[in-house]
C-alpha positions as semicolon CSV with decimal commas, in nm:
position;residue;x (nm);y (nm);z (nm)
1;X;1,232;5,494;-3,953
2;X;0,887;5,566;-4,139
3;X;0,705;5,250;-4,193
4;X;0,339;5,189;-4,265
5;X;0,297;4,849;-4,136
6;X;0,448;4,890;-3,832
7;X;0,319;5,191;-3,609
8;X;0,500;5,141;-3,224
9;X;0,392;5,465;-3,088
10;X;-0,009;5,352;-3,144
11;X;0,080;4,983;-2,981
12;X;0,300;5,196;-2,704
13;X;-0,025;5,447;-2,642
14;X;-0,287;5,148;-2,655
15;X;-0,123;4,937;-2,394
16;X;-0,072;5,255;-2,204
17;X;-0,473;5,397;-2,264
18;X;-0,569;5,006;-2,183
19;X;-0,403;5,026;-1,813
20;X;-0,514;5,351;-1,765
21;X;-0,850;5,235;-1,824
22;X;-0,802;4,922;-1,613
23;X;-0,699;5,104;-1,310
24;X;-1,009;5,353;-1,384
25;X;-1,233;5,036;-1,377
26;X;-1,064;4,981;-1,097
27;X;-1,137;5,268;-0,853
28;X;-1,498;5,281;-0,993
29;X;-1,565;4,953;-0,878
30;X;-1,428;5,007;-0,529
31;X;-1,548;5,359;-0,467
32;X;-1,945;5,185;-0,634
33;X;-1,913;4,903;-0,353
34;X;-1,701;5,076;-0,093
35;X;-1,482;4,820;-0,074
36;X;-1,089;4,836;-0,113
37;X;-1,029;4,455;-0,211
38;X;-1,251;4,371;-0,514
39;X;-1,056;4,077;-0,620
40;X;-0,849;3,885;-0,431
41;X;-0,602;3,993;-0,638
42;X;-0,607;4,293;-0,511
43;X;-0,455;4,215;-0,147
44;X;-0,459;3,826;-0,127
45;X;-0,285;3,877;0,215
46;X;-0,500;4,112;0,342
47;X;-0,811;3,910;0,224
48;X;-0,678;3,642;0,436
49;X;-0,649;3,828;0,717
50;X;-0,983;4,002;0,709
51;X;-1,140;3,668;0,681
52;X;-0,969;3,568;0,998
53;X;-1,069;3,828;1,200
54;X;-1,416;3,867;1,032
55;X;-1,483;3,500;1,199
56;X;-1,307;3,626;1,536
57;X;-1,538;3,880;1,515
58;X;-1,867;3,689;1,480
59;X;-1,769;3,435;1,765
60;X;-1,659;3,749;1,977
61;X;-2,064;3,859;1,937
62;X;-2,155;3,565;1,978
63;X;-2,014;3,500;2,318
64;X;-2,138;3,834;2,413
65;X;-2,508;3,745;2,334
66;X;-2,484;3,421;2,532
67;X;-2,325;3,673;2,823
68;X;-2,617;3,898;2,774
69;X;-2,880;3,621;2,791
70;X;-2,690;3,418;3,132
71;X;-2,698;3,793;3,305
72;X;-3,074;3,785;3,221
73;X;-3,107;3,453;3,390
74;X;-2,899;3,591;3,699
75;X;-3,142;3,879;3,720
76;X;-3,440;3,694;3,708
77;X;-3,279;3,453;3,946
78;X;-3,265;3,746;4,215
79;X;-3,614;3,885;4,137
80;X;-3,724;3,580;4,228
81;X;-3,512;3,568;4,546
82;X;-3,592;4,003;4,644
83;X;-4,000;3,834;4,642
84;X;-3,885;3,513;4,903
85;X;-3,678;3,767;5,128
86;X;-4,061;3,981;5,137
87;X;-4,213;3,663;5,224
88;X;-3,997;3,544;5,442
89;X;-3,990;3,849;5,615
90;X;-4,376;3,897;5,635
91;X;-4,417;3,505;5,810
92;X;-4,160;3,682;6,074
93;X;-4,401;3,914;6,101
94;X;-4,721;3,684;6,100
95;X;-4,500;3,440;6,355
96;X;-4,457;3,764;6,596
97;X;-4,815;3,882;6,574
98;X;-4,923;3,544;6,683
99;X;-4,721;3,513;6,976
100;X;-4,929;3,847;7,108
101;X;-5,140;3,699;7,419
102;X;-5,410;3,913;7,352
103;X;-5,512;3,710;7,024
104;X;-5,746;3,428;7,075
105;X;-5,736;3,079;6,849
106;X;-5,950;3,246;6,592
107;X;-5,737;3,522;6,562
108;X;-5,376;3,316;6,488
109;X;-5,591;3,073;6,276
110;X;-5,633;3,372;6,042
111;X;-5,253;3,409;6,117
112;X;-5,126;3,044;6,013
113;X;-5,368;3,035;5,708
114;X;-5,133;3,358;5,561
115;X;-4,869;3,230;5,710
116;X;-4,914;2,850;5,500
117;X;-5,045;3,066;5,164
118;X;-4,684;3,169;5,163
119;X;-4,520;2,870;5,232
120;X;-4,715;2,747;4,928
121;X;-4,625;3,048;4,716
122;X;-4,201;2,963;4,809
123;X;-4,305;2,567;4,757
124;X;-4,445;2,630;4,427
125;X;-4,190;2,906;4,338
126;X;-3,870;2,680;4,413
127;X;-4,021;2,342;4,281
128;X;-3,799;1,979;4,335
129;X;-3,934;1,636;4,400
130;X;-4,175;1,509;4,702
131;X;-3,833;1,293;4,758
132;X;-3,648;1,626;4,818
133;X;-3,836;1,864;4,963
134;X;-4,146;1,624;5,066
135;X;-4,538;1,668;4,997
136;X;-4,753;1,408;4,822
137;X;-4,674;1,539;4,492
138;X;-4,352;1,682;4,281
139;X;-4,336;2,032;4,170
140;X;-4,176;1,971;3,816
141;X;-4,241;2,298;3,681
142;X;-4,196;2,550;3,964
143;X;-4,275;2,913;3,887
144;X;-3,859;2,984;3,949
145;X;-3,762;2,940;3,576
146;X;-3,575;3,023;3,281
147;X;-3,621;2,916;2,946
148;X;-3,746;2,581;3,134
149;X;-3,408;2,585;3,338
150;X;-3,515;2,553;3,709
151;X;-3,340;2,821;3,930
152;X;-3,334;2,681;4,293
153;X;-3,214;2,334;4,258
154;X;-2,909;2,141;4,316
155;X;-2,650;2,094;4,035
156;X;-2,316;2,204;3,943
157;X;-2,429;2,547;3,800
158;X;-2,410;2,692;3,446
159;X;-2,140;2,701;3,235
160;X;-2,126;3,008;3,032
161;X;-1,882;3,055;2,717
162;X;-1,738;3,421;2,802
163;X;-1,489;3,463;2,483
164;X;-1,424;3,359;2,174
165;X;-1,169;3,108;2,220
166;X;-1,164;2,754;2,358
167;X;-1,176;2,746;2,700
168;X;-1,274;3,073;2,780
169;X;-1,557;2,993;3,012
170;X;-1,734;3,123;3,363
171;X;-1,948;2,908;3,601
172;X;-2,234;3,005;3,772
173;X;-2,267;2,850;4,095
174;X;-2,638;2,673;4,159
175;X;-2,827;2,847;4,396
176;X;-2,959;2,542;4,579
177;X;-3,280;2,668;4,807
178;X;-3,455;2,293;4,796
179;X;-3,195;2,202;5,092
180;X;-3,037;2,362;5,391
181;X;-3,281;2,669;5,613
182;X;-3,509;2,662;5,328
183;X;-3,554;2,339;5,322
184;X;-3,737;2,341;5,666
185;X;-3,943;2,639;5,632
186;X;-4,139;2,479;5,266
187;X;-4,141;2,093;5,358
188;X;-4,381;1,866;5,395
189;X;-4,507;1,511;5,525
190;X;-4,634;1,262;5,406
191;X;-4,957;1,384;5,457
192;X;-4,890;1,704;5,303
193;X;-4,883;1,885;5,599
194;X;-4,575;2,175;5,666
195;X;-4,329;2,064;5,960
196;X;-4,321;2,430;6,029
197;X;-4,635;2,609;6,145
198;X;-4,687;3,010;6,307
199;X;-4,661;2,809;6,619
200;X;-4,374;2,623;6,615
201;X;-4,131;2,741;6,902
202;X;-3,860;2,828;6,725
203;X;-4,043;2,917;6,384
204;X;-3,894;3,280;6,396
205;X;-3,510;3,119;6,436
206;X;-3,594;2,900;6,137
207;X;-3,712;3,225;5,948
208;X;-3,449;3,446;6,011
209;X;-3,203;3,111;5,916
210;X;-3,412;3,121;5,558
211;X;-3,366;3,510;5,543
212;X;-3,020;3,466;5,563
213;X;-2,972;3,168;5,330
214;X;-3,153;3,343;5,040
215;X;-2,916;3,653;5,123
216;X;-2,632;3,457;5,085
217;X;-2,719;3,275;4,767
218;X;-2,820;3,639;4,650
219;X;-2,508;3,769;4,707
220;X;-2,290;3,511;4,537
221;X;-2,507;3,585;4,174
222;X;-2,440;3,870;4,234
223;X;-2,053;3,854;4,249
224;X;-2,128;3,586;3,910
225;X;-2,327;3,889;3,779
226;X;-2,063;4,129;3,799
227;X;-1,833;3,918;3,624
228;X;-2,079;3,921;3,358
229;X;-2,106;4,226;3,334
230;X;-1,716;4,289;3,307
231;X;-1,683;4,034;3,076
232;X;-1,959;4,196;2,841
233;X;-1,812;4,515;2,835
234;X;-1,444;4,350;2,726
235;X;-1,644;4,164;2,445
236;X;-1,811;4,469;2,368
237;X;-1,444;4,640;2,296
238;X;-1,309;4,356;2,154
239;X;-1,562;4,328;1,864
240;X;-1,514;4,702;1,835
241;X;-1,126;4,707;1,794
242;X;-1,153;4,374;1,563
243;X;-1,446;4,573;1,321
244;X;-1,174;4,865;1,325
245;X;-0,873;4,657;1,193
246;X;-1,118;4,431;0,911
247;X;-1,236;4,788;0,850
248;X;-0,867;4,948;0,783
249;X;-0,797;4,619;0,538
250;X;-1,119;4,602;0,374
251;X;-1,290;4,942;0,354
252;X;-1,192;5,205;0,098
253;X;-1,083;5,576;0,189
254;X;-1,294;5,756;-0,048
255;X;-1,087;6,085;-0,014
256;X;-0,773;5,885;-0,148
257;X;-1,008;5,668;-0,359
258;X;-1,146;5,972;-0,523
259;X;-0,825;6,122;-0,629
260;X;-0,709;5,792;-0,764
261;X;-1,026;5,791;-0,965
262;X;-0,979;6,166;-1,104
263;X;-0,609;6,088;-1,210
264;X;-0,728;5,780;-1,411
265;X;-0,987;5,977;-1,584
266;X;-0,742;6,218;-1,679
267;X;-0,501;5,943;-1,816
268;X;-0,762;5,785;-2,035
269;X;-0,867;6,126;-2,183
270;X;-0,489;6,206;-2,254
271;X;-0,467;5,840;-2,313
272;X;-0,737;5,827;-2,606
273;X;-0,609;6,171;-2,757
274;X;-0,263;6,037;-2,776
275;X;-0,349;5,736;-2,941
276;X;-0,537;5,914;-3,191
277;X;-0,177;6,143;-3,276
278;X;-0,045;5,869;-3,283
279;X;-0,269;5,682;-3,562
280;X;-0,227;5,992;-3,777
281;X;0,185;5,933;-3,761
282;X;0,164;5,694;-4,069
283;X;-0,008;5,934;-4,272
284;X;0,382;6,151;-4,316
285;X;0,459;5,847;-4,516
286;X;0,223;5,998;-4,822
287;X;0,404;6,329;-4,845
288;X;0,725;6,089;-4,948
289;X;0,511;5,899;-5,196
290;X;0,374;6,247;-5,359
């Protein structure tokens, strides 16, 4: 039927031209930002989804920088410790030397005034009150610290968070050197005065006890550092497998993107020519009129 009012091929090739240049707009907007979901029209599920694990994601890092920061505090925990085992080892030494029968009293003074320079240093290095490990005066702020935590004292350890989910947790046990063998090689009277001296008869027994107590408290951080360690690495994964999957919803494949894109532009070009036969269609109706 030839009608002027009327022309159904130009509505039929404008709604066709007006998706084609939708789904152009489209693909220039993802491949311009990269990203496959522009609206969340686009894949409302998938936007869920991505949101879900994007927050996974973010605790997953997070954990992993609070593992990161208690494996610092574990290290310096055992620097600390490698420098007592040196002392400790050295007033074995000093204790030894004076026990030579050549020395005279000047000599193993010069011995016991090393020999109490060190005590100091491990006083001052492990800290605790005058209540604990005696003295005339508390050592509140001992040079074994981190981040203002004390290393050596009593407690019930750290807790650290080692995942991203509730529960998911590791403690570090305290390393307690303000009691037990170390306890008698750093304390002190009332007077000040340390119950153990170069000359003490069984000062090289107590020494050798302390040796061993710091190696023992040295080996269980490490055991808590190797968990650590293992558990950084898994978090480490983790956040890399999650970033994959958000990155297979979210991300656009350019390749595929790109070819979407090219067939578009074609379809608008044909598109636009089309509608423009199609606007000339009413013009047959003259030749009937001439």
């Amino acid at each position: 039927m030839s009608v002027i009012n009327t022309n159904i091929q130009a509505l039929v090739s404008a709604r066709h031209l007006n998706q084609s240049q939708e789904m152009l707009g489209r693909s220039l907007t993802r491949l311009s930002s990269g990203s496959k979901i522009v609206n969340p029209s686009d894949d409302a599920a998938g936007l869920a989804v991505s949101e879900k694990l994007a927050a996974q994601n973010l605790r997953v890092k997070a954990a992993g920088t609070n593992v990161q920061n208690a494996v610092s505090y574990v290290q310096t925990a055992d620097g600390f410790m490698s420098g007592m085992t040196k002392i400790l080892s050295r007033m074995s030494e000093l204790a030894i030397l004076a026990k030579d029968v050549t020395k005279n009293t000047t000599d193993v003074a010069l011995y016991q005034q090393e020999f109490t320079a060190l005590q100091d240093q491990l006083r001052a290095t492990i800290g605790g009150t005058s209540g604990v490990i005696g003295g005339t005066a508390d050592i509140a702020t001992p040079l074994g610290a981190f981040n203002g935590i004390s290393l050596f004292g009593s407690g019930t350890g750290l807790t650290v968070t080692i995942g991203q989910a509730v529960g998911q947790e590791m403690t570090i046990p305290p390393t307690d050197l303000q009691s037990g063998d170390m306890l008698g090689i750093m304390n002190q009277n009332s007077s000040g005065v340390y119950d153990l001296n170069i000359t003490t008869s069984d000062a090289i027994a107590q020494i050798t006890d302390a040796i061993q107590h710091v190696a023992t408290e040295r080996a269980s951080l490490g055991a808590s550092q190797s968990r650590l360690e293992l558990a950084a690495t898994t978090l480490q994964v983790e956040s890399e497998n999650l970033s994959s999957t958000i990155s297979r919803i979210r991300d656009v494949d350019v390749a595929e993107e790109s070819t979407q894109f090219a067939k578009y532009n074609i379809l608008v070009q044909a598109g636009t020519a089309m509608l423009a036969q199609a606007n000339q269609t009413p013009q047959s109706v003259l030749k009937l009129l001439q």
